[in-house]
C-alpha positions as CSV (number, residue, x, y, z in Angstrom):
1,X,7.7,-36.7,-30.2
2,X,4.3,-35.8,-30.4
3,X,1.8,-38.0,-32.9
4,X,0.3,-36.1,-36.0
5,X,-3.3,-36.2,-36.2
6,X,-4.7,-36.9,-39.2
7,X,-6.8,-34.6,-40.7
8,X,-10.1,-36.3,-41.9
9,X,-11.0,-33.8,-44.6
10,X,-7.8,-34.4,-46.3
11,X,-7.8,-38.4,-46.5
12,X,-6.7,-40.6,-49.5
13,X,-8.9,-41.9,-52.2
14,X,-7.9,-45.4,-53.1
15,X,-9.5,-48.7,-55.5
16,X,-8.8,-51.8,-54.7
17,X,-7.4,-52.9,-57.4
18,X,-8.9,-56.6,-57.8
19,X,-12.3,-54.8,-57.6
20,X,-11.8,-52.1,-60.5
21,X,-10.5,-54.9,-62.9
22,X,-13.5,-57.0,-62.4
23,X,-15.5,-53.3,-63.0
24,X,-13.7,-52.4,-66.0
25,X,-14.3,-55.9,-67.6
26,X,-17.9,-55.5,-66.4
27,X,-18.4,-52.3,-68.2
28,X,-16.9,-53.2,-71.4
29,X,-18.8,-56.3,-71.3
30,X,-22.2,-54.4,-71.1
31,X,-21.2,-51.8,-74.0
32,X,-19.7,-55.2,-76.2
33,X,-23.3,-56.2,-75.4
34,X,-25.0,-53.0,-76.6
35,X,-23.1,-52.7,-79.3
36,X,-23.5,-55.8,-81.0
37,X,-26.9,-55.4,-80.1
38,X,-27.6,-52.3,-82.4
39,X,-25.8,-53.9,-85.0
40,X,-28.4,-56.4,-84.9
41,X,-31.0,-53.8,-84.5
42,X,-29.5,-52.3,-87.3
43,X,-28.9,-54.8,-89.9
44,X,-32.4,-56.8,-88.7
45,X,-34.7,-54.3,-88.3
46,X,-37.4,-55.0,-90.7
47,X,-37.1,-58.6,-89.3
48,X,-37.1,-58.1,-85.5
49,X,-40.2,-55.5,-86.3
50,X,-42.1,-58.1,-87.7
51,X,-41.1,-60.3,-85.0
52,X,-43.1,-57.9,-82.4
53,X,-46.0,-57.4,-84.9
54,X,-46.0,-61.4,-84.8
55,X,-46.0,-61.2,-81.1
56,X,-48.5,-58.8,-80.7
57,X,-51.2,-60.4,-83.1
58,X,-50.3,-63.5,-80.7
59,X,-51.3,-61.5,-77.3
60,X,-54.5,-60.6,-79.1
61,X,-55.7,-64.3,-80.3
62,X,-54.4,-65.1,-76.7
63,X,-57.9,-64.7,-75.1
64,X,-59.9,-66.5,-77.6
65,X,-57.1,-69.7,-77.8
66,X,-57.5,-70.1,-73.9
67,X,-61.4,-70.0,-74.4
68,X,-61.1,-72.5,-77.3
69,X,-58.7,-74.8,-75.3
70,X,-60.9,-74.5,-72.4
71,X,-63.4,-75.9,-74.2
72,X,-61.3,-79.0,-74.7
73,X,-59.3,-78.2,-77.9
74,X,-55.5,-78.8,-78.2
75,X,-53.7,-75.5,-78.3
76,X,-52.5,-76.0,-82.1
77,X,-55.7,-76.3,-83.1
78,X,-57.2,-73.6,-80.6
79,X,-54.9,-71.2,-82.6
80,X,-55.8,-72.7,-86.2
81,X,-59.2,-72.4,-85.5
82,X,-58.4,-69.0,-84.8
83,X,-56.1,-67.6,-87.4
84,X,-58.1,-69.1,-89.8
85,X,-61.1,-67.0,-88.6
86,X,-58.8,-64.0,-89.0
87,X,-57.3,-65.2,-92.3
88,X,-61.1,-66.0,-93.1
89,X,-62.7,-62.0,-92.3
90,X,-59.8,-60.3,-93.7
91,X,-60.4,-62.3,-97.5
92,X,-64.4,-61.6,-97.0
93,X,-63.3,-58.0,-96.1
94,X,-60.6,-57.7,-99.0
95,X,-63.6,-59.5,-101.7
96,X,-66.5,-56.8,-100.3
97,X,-64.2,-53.9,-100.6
98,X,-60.6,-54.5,-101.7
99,X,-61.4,-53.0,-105.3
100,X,-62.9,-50.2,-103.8
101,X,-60.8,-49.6,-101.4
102,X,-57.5,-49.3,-103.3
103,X,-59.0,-47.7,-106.7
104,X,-60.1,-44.9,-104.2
105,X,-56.7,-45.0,-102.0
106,X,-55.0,-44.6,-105.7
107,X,-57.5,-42.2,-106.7
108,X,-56.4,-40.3,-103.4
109,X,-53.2,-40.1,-104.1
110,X,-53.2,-38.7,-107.2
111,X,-54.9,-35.8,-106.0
112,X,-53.2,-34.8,-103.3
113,X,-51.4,-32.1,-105.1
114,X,-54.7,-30.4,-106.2
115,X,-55.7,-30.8,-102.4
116,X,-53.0,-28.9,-101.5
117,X,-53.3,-26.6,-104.0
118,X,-56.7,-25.8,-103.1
119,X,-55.9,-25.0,-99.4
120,X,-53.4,-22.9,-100.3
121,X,-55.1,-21.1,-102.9
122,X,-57.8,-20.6,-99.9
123,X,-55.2,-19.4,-97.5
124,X,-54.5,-16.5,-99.6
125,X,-57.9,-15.7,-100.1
126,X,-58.6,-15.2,-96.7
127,X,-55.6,-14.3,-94.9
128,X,-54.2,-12.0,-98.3
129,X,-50.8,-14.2,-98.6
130,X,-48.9,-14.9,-101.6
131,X,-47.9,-18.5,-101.4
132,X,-47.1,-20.0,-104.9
133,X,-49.2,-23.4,-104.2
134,X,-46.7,-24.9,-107.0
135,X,-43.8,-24.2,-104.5
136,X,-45.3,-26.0,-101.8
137,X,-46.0,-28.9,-103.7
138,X,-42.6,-29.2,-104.9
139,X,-40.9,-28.5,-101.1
140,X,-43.4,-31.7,-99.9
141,X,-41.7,-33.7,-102.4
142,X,-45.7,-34.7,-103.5
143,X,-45.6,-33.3,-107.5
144,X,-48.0,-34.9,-109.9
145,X,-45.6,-37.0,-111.8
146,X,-43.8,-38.5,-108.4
147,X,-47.7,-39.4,-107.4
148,X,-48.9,-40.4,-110.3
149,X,-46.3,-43.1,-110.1
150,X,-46.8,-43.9,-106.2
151,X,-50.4,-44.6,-107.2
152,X,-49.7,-46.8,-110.6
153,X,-47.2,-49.1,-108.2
154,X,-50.0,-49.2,-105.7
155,X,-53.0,-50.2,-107.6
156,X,-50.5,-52.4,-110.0
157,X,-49.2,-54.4,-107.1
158,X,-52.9,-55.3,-106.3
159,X,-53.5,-56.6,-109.6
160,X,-50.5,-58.6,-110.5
161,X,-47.1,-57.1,-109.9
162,X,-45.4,-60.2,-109.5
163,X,-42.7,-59.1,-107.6
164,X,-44.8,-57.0,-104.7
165,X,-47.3,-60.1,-104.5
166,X,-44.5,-62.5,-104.2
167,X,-42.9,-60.2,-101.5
168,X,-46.1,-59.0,-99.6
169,X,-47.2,-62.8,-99.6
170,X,-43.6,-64.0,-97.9
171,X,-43.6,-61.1,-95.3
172,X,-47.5,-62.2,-94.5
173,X,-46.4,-66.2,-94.5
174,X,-43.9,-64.9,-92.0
175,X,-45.7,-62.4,-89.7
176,X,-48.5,-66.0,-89.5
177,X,-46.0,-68.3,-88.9
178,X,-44.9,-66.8,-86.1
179,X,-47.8,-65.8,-84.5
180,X,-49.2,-68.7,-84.6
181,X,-45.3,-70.0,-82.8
182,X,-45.9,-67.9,-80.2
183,X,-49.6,-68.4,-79.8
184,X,-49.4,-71.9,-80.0
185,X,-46.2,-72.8,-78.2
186,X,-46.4,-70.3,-75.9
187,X,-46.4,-72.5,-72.4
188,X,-43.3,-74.5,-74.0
189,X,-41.7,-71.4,-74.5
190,X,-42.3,-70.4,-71.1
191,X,-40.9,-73.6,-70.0
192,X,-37.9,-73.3,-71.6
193,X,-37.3,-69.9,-70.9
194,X,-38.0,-70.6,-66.8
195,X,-35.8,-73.3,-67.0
196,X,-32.9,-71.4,-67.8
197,X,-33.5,-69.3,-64.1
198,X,-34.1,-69.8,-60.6
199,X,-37.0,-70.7,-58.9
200,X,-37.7,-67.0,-57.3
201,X,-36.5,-65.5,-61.2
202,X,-39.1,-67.9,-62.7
203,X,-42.4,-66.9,-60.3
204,X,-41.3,-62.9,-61.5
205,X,-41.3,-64.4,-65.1
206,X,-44.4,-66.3,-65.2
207,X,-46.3,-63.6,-63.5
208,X,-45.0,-61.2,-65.5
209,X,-45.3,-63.2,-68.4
210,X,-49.6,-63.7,-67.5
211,X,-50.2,-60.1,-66.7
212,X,-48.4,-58.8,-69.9
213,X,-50.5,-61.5,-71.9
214,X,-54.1,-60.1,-69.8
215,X,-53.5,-56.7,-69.9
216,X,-52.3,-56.3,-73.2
217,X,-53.9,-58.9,-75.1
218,X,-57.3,-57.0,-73.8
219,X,-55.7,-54.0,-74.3
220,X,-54.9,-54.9,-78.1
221,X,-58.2,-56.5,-78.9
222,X,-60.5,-53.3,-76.9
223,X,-58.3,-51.1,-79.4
224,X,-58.8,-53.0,-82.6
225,X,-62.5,-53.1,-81.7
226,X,-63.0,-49.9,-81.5
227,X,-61.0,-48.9,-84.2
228,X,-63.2,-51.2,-86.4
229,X,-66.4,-49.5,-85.1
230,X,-64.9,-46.0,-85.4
231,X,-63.7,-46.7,-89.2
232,X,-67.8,-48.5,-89.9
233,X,-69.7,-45.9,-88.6
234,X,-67.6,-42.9,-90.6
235,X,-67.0,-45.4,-93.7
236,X,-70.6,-45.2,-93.8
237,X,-71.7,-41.6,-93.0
238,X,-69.1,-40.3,-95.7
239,X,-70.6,-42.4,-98.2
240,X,-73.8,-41.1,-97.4
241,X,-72.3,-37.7,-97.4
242,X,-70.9,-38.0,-100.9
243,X,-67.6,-38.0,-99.7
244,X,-64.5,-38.7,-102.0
245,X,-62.5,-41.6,-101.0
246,X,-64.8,-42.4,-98.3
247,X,-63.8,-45.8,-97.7
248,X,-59.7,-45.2,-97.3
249,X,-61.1,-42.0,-95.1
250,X,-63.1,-43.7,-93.1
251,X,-60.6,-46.3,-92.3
252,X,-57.9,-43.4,-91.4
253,X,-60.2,-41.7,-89.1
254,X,-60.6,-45.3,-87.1
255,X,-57.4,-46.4,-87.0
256,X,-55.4,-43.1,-86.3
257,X,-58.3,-42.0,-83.4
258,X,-57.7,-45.2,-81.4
259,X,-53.7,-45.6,-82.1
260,X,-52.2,-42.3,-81.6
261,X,-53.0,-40.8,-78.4
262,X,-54.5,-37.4,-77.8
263,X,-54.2,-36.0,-80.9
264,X,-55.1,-38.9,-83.1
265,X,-58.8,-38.1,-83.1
266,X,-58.1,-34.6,-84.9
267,X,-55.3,-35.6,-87.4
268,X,-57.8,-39.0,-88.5
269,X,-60.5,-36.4,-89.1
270,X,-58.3,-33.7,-90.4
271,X,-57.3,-35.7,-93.8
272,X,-61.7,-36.1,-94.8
273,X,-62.1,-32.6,-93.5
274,X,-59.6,-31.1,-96.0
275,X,-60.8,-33.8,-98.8
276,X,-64.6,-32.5,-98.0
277,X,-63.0,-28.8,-98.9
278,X,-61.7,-29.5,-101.5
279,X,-64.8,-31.2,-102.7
280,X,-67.6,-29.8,-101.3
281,X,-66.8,-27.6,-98.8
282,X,-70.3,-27.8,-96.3
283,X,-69.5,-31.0,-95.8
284,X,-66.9,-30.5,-93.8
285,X,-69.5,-29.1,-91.1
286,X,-71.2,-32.1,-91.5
287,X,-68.2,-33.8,-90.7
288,X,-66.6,-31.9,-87.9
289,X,-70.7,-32.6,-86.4
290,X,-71.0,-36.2,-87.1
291,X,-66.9,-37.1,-85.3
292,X,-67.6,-34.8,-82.2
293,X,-71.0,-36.8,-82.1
294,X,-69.4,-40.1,-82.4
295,X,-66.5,-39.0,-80.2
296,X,-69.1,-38.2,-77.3
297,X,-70.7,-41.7,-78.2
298,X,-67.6,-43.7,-77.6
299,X,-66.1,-42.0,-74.8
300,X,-69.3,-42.1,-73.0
301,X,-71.0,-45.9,-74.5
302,X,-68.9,-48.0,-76.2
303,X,-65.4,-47.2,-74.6
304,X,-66.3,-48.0,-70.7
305,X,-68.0,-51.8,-71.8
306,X,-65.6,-53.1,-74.2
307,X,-61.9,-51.3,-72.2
308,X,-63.7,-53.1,-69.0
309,X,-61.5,-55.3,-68.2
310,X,-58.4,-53.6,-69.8
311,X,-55.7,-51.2,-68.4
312,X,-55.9,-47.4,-69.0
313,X,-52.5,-45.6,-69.9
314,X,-51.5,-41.5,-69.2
315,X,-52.4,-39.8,-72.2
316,X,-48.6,-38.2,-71.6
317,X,-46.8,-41.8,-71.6
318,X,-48.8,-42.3,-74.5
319,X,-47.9,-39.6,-76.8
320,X,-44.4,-40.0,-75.7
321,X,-44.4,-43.9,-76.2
322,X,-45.8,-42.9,-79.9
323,X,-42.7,-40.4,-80.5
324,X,-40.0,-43.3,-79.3
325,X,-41.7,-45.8,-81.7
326,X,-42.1,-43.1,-84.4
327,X,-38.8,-42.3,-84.3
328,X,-37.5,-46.2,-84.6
329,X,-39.7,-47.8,-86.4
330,X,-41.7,-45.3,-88.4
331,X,-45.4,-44.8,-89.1
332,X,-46.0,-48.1,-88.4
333,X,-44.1,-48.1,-85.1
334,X,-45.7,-45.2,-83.9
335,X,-49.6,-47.9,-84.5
336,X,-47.4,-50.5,-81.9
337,X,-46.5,-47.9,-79.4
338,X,-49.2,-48.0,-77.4
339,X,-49.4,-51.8,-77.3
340,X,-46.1,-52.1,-76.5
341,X,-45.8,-49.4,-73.5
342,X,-49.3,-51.4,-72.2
343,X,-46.6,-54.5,-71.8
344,X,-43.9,-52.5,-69.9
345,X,-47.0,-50.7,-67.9
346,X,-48.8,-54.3,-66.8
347,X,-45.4,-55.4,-65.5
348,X,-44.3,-52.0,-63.6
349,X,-47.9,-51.9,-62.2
350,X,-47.5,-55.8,-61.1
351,X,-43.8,-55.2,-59.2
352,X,-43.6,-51.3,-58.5
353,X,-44.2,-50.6,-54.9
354,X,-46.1,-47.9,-53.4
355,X,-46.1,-46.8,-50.2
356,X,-48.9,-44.7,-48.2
357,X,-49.2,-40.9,-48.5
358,X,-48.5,-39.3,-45.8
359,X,-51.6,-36.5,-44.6
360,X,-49.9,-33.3,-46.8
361,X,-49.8,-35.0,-50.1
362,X,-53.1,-37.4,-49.3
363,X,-55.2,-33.8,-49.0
364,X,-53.9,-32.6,-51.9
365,X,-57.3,-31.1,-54.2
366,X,-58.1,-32.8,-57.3
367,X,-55.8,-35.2,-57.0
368,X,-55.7,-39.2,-57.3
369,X,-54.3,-42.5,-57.5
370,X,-56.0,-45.9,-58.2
């Protein structure tokens, strides 16, 4: 009797049954893992955000600790020294312009619906529509009454809400505190965290723990730099200007142009460009002049000395970063973004391996990689 042959395209599939136990228990320990974890998320949120914020502001008094320590102060102190300075410009900066500021952030606010009013009524001028500017006002959700009260709770907390003092005071105790933790305890931490891995696991930590601080912490303070020059110089060109609310404009324009990728530069001018409109509207020539001006100036001056020695990231991861953020965390999120993907960029750049091109992609045109 002759053998069969076993036909190799019709064999059996089988698991080893030892093995697919130890996967299933595997799997649902990773999605117990995940799960609990967005509960977490969920349910600490605010207080896990702030936790980042903390560590963040740490990464950027990074440099000046080490310089301070280097000089032969403890690292406590170092970071005292420090947060005091920052706790120290922020009250000159709050005494100089703090009434100003949010009497003209209030003042803002209130008017937003005769801003938008304006535009539209402008719209149909030029382009013959027939928008009812009342019906846009009420589909933003921005009527007069709902503003009117936005701005009384916002100029009231400054000047003696008890309850928003008392709470903005707690979350600002809290965001310092740890800072200063994780700026000031931050080689014990590493030491406790290494000591809970293997010797190869703790080289990949500690290097990737000194490159995220390097990159990012010059990253961070190149940002906030230039976002402080960017909100000076048009802080002080729209009060020569005569522009309304040119102190809470000026300070949009910097932040937003230096935080929010590609775009940011247009929306931070967008907001003093329809305020100038409304207002007077050749000023908003003057405006569009003076940021295209200063844009040229950064890009061109300030940008390449004080980024130096920090890392560049794609305009594209960027935006997208931005969006993620956005989406979890909010306006504020979408300020951290960048930051953040800097962190997760230092480390990939520090362990990602790249291999040589070979000739056909090497002579592509206009093409590079550093």
């Amino acid at each position: 009797m002759r053998d069969e042959q076993i036909d190799p395209t019709k064999r059996t599939l089988s698991f080893d049954q030892g093995n697919l136990r130890e996967s299933l228990r595997t799997i649902t320990l990773w999605l117990a893992i995940v799960s609990v974890s967005l509960w977490i998320l969920r349910n600490n949120g605010h207080f896990i955000f702030l936790l980042i914020v903390a560590w963040l502001l740490a990464i950027g008094m990074d440099p000046a600790v080490r310089n301070l320590v280097n000089r032969g102060l403890k690292r406590g102190v170092a970071t005292g020294v420090v947060m005091l300075g920052l706790v120290v410009i922020t009250a000159l900066f709050i005494a100089l312009f703090g009434s100003v500021f949010f009497a003209q952030a209030s003042g803002f606010i209130t008017s937003i619906p005769n801003i938008i009013a304006s535009q539209v009524d402008w719209l149909n001028r030029m382009f013959h529509l027939t928008i009812d500017p009342a019906t846009v006002i009420d589909k933003l959700n921005v009527s007069p009454g709902q503003l009117a009260g936005w701005a009384s709770n916002f100029a009231g907390g400054v000047v003696g809400i008890t309850s928003a003092i008392v709470g903005g005071l707690f979350q600002l105790m809290t965001l310092f505190l740890f800072a200063f933790y994780f700026a000031a305890e931050g080689p014990r931490m590493r030491q406790l965290i290494g000591s809970w891995m293997s010797p190869s696991a703790q080289r990949v930590f500690v290097t990737s723990w000194d490159v995220t601080i390097e990159k990012t912490g010059g990253f961070v303070v190149s940002k906030l730099i230039l976002a402080a020059l960017s909100a000076t110089a048009h802080s002080i060109f729209f009060a020569i200007i005569g522009l309304p609310y040119w102190l809470p404009m000026g300070i949009i324009t910097g932040i937003t142009s230096q935080f929010i990728p590609t775009v940011g530069t247009y929306i931070g001018i967008l907001i003093p460009v329809l305020v100038a409109a409304f207002d007077q509207p050749r000023d908003v020539i003057f405006i569009i002049i003076f940021a295209t001006v200063y844009q040229q100036v950064e890009n061109y001056l300030l940008s390449p000395r004080i980024s130096r020695m920090t890392m560049n990231i794609h305009p594209a991861i960027a935006f997208g970063s931005v969006i993620v953020f956005a989406n979890l965390f909010g306006a504020i999120g979408a300020l951290l973004a960048i930051p953040l993907a800097a962190a997760i960029i230092s480390i990939v750049d520090t362990y990602g391996r790249r291999y040589e091109l070979i000739p056909e992609l090497k002579s592509l045109e206009g093409t590079s990689i550093d």
